[in-house]
Backbone as JSON, one array per atom type, in Angstrom:
{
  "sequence": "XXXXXXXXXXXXXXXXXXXXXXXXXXXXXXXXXXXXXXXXXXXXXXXXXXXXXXXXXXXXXXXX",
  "N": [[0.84, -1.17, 0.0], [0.34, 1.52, -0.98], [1.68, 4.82, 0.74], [0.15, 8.15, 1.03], [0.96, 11.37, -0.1], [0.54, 15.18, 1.32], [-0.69, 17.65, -0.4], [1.13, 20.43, -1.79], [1.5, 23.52, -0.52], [1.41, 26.8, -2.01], [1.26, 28.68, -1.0], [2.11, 32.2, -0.2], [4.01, 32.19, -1.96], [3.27, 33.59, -3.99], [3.73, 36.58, -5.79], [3.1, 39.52, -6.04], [2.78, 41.67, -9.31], [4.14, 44.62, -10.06], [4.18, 47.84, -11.76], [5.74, 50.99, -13.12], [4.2, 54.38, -12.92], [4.45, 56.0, -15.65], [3.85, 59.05, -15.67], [2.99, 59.98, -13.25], [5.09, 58.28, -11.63], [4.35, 56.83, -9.48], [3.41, 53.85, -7.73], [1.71, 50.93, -9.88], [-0.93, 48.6, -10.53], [-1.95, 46.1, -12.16], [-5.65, 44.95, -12.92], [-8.58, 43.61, -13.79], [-10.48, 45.39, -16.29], [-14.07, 46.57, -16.93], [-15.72, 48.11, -19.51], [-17.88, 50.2, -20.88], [-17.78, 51.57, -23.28], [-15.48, 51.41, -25.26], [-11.7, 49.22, -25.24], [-12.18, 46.53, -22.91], [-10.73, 44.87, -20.16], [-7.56, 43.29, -19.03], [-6.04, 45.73, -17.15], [-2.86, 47.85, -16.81], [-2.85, 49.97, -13.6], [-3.04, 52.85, -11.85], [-4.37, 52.73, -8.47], [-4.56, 54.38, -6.09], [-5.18, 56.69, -7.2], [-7.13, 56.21, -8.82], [-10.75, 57.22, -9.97], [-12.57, 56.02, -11.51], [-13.13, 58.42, -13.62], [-13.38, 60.19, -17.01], [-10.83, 60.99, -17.08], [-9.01, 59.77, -15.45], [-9.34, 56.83, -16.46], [-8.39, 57.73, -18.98], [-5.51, 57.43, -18.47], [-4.8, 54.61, -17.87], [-3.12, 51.57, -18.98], [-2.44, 49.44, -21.16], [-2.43, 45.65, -20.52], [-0.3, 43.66, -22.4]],
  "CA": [[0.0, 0.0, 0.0], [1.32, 3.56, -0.92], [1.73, 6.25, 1.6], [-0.43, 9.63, 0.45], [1.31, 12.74, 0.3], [-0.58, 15.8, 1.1], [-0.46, 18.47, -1.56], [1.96, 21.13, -1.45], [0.66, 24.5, -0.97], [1.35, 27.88, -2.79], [0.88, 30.15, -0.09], [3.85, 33.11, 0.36], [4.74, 32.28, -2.87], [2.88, 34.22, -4.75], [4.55, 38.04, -5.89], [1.89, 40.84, -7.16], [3.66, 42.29, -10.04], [3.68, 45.82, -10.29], [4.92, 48.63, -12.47], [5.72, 52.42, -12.17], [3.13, 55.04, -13.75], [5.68, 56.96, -16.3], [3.28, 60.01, -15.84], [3.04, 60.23, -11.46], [6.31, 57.81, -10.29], [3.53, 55.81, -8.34], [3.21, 51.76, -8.44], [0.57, 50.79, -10.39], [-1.42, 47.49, -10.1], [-2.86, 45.0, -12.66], [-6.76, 45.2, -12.6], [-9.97, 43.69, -14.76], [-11.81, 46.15, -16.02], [-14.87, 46.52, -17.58], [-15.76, 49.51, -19.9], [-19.28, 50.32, -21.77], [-17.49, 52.27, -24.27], [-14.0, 51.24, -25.55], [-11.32, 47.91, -25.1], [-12.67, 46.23, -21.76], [-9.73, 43.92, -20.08], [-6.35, 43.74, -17.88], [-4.97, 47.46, -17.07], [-2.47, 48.61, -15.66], [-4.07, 51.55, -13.12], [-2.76, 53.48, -10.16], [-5.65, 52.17, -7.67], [-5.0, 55.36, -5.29], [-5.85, 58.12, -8.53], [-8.35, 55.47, -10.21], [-11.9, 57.62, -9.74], [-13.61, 56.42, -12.48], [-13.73, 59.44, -14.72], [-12.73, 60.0, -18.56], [-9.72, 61.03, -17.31], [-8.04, 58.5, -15.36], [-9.78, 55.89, -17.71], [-7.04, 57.78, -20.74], [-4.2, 57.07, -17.93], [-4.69, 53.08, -17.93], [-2.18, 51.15, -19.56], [-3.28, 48.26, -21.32], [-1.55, 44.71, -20.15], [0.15, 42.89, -23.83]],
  "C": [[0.89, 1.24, 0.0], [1.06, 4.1, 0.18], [0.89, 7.7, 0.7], [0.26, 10.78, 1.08], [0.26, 13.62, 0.49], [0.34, 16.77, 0.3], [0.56, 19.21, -1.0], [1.1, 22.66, -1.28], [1.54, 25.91, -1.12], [1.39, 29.35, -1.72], [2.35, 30.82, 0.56], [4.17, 32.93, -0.63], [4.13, 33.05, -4.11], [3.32, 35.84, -4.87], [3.37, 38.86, -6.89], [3.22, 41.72, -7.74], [3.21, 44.1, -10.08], [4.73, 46.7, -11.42], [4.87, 50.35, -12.09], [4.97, 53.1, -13.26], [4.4, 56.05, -14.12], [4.99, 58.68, -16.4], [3.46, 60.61, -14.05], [4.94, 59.62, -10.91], [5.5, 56.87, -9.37], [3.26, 54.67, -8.92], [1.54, 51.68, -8.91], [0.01, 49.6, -10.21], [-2.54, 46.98, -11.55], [-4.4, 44.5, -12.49], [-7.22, 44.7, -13.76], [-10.21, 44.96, -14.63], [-12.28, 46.17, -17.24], [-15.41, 47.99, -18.37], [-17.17, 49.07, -20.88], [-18.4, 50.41, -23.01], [-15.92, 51.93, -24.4], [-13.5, 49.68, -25.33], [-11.98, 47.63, -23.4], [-10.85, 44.93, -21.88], [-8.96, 44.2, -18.98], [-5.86, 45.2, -18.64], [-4.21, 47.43, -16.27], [-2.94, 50.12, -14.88], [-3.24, 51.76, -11.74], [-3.89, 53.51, -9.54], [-5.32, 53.67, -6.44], [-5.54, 56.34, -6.41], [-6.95, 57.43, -9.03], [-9.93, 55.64, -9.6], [-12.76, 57.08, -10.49], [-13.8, 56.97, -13.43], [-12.83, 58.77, -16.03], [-11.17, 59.97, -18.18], [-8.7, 60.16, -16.57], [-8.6, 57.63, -15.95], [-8.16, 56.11, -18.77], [-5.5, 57.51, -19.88], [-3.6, 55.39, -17.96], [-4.16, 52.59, -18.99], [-2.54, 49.47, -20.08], [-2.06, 47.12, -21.27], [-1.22, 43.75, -21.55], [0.88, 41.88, -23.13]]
}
C-alpha cells in the first residue's frame, strides 16, 4: 500500500507584479476592467488616482 502525500501549498509564494506610472512615479497594479465604451480587459491603473472618470480611464495602460 502507498503512503499519500498531502499536496503542497502555494501560499507566500505568490509576488503581485507591479509597475511604475511613467506620468506620477507611483506603483501601479494590474486590474480587470470593464468599460461600456471602448477595449474592456487587464490594465495597468494606479488604484489610489483610479476615480472612475474619462480622465483617469485615458491614464490606464493596457496589459500585452
Amino acid at each position: 500500500m502507498a503512503t499519500k502525500r498531502p499536496a503542497k501549498l502555494a501560499i507566500g509564494k505568490k509576488v503581485q507584479q507591479t509597475r511604475i506610472c511613467p506620468e506620477t512615479g507611483k506603483s501601479m497594479t494590474a486590474v480587470r476592467v470593464v468599460q461600456s465604451e471602448g477595449p474592456s480587459g487587464m490594465q495597468w491603473v494606479v488604484l489610489e488616482d483610479f476615480d472612475g472618470s474619462d480622465a483617469s480611464a485615458q491614464r490606464m495602460i493596457p496589459i500585452r
